[in-house]
KEVO-460283 format. One record per residue (C-alpha): x, y, z; residue in three letters. Coordinates in steps of 0.001 Angstrom, whole numbers, padded with zeros to 6 digits, always signed. Layout:
XYZAla/...
END
This chain:
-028995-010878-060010Unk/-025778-010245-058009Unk/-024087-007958-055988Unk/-020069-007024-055995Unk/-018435-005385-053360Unk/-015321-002815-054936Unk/-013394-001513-052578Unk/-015745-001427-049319Unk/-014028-005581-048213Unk/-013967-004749-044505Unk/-017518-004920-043859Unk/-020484-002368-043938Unk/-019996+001750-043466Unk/-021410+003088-040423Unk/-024784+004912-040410Unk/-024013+006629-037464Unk/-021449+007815-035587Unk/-020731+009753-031983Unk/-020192+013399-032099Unk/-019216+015249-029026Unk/-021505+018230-027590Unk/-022656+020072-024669Unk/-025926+020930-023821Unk/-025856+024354-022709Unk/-029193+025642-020785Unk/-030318+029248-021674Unk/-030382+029729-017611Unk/-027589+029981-015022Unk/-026409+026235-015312Unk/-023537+024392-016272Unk/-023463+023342-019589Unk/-023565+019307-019771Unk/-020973+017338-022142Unk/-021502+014057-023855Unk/-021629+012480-026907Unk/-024505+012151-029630Unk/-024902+009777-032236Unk/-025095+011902-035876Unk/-026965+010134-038679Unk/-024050+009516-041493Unk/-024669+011541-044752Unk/-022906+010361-047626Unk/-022851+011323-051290Unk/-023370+008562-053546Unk/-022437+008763-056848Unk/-025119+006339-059069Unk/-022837+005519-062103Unk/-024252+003532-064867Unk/-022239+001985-068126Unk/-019010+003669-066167Unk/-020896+007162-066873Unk/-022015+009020-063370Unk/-025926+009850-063473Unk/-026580+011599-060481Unk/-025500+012528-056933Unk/-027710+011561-053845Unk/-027085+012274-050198Unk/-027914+009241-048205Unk/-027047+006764-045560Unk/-024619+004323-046128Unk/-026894+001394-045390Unk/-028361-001186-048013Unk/-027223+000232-051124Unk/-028040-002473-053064Unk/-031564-001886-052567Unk/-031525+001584-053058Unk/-029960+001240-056044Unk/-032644-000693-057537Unk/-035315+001289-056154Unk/-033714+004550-057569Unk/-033384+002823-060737Unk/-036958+001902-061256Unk/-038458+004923-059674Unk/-036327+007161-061812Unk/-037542+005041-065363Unk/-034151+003470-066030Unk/-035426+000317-065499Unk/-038872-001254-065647Unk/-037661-004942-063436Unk/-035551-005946-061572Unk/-034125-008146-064690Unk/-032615-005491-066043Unk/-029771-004991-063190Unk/-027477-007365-064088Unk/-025227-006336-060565Unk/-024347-003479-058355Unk/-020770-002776-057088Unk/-019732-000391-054646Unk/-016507+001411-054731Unk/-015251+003909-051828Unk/-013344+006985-052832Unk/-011657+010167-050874Unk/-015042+012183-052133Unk/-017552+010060-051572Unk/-019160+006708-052335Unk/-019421+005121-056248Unk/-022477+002677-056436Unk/-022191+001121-060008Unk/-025300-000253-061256Unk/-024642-003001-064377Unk/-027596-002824-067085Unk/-028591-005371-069423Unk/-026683-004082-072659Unk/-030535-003316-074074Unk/-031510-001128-070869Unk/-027891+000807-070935Unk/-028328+001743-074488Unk/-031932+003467-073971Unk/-031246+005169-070568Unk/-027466+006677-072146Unk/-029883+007818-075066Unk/-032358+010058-072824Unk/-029419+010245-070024Unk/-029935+014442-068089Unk/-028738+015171-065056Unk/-032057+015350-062455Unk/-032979+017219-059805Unk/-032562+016391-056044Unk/-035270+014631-054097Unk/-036435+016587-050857Unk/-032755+017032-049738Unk/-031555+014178-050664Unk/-029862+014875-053734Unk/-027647+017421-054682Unk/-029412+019380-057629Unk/-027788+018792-061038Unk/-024925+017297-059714Unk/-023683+013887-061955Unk/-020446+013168-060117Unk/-018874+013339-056804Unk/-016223+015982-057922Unk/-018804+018570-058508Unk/-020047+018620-054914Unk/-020334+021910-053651Unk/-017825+023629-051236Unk/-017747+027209-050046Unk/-014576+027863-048736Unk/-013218+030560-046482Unk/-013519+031048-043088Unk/-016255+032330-040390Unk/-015926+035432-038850Unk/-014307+034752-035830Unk/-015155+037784-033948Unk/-018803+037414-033500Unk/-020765+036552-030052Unk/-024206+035090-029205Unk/-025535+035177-026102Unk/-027486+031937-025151Unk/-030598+034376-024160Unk/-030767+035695-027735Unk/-031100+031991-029239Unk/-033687+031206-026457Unk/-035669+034635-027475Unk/-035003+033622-031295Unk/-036524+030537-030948Unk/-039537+031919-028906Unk/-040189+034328-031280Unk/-040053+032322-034436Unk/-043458+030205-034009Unk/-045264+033287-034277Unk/-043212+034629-037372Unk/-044204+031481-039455Unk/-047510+032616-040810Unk/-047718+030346-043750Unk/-046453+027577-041337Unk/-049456+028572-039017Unk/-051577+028357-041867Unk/-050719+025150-043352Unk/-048544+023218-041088Unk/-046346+022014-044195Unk/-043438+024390-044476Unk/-040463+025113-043199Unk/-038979+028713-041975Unk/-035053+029820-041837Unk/-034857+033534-039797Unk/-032158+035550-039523Unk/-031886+036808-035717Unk/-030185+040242-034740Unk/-027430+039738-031730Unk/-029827+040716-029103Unk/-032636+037661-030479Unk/-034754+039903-032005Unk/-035721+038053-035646Unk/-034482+040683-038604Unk/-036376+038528-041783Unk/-038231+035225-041854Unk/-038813+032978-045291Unk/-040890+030152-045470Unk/-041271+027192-048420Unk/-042238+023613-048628Unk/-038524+023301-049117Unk/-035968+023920-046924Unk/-033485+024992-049181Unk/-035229+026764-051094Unk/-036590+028961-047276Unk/-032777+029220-046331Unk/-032502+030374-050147Unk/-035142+032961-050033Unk/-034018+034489-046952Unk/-030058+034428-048146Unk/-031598+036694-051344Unk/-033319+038753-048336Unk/-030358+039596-046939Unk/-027880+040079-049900Unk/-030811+042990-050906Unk/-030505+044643-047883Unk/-026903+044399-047389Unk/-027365+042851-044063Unk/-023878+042602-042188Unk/-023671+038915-041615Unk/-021444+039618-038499Unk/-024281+041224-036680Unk/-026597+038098-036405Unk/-027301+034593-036599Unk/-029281+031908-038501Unk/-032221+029796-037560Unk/-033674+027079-039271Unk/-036707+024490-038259Unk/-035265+021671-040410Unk/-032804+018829-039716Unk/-029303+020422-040726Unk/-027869+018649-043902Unk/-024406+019636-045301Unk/-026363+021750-047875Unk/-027539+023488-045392Unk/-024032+024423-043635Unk/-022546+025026-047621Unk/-025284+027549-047939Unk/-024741+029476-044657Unk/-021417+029108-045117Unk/-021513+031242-048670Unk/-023454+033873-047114Unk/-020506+033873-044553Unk/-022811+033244-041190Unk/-020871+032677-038271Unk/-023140+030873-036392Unk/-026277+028618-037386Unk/-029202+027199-035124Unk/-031026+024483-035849Unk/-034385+022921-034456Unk/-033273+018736-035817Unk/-030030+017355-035605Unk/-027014+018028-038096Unk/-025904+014993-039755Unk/-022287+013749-039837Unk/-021113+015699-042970Unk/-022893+019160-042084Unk/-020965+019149-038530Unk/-017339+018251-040805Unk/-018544+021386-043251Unk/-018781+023109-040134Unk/-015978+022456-038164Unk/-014152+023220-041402Unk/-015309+026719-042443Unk/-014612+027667-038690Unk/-018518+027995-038008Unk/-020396+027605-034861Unk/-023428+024994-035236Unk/-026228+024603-032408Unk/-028524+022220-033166Unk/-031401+020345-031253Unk/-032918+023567-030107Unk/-035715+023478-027692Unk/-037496+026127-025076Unk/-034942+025707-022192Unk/-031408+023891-024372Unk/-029728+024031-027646Unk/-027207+021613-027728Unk/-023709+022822-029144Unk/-021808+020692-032006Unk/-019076+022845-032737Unk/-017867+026409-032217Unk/-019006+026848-028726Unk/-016598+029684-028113Unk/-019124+032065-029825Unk/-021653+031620-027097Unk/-021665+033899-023968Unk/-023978+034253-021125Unk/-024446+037501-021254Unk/-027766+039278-022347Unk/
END
């Protein structure tokens, strides 16, 4: 068993890197600026016999190993054996992590080859190659405001809106919050896609103006995440976790306004702190 390195010669990819924010108190106080360290989030493109099998959003840390993990769990391998090496190329898209079979073990998995489905958010559903990665386009409204009072009522308001969470403890919730705080529509689901999903779909059927609110969601804030808001044409998103490198690039790209880190007394502010006033 071996490992070759493509293109990636000048040592390992960072798994995290410093973002600048302010911390922005929802009472009379100046906000506080800094820098945070945002977990890197990568697509990796698995390619096998030079065809791409799938798309996974990951870290850009011991490859190798997840390569033959994802290989085994996923059936296209029953041993370690049958990896002959793993290579790693670096492209302008993404990351290319080419996994060499035994010529037996290549022939049976391009036989049953189908594109899969993402894990938990960390793979992009149906996706087989890095040029299919989803991008929304367009630009925020510009013209919208949020006070920093309406996110703190948001947020205090949103515990109480998660029934099924209150039930079960094993869901997650995305809201969408008029400008004065007050929540408009709540979805919950084990996923939190498929909650930010559901509550989209809410608010397409109602025709809800998307300039006359905000999102919240209680999960960590993936680039997913950011591509969905971003269709619906949100101009602002709050999230409870921490975005990850590529959702605060999405972000700063479509022109939106991400909060993230959001607790009883501070949301912290990645990008598009212009949107936020003091006012009630």
């Amino acid at each position: 068993m071996s490992t070759q390195t493509g293109s990636l010669t000048s040592g390992p990819l960072p798994c995290a890197v410093p973002a600048p924010m302010q911390v922005m108190p929802y009472a009379a106080s100046a906000p506080r600026s800094g820098t945070r360290p945002l977990a890197v989030e990568a697509p990796v493109n698995l390619v096998y016999g030079s065809v791409p099998h799938a798309v996974m959003m990951a870290t850009p840390a011991d490859l190798e190993d997840f390569a033959y993990g994802f290989s085994l769990t996923e059936g296209i391998v029953d041993s370690a054996e049958e990896i002959r090496a793993t290579r790693v190329e670096a492209g302008p898209d993404g990351l290319r992590l080419h996994v060499d079979l035994a010529p037996g073990r290549l022939r049976e998995h391009l036989a049953r080859k189908r594109a899969i489905s993402g894990r938990t958010g960390c793979g992009v559903c149906g996706i087989e190659d890095l040029a299919q990665l989803p991008r929304a386009g367009g630009r925020a409204a510009s013209e919208v405001r949020v006070a920093l009072s309406a996110i703190a009522r948001a947020l205090a308001d949103l515990d109480s809106a998660q029934r099924l969470g209150a039930e079960t403890r094993a869901v997650h919730a995305a809201a969408w919050a008029r400008l004065d705080g007050g929540l408009a529509a709540v979805r919950e689901d084990v996923g939190r896609h498929n909650a930010l999903d559901k509550l989209i779909g809410a608010l397409m059927r109602t025709d809800t103006a998307v300039d006359a609110g905000f999102l919240v969601i209680t999960s960590r804030c993936s680039f997913e995440m950011v591509e969905k808001a971003a269709r619906l044409g949100a101009a602002v998103i709050v999230a409870i976790s921490a975005p990850t490198s590529l959702a605060l690039e999405r972000a700063r790209s479509y022109g939106m306004t991400l909060c993230a880190i959001a607790r009883a007394d501070t949301v912290t502010v990645f990008t598009g702190a212009e949107r936020l006033t003091d006012g009630a």
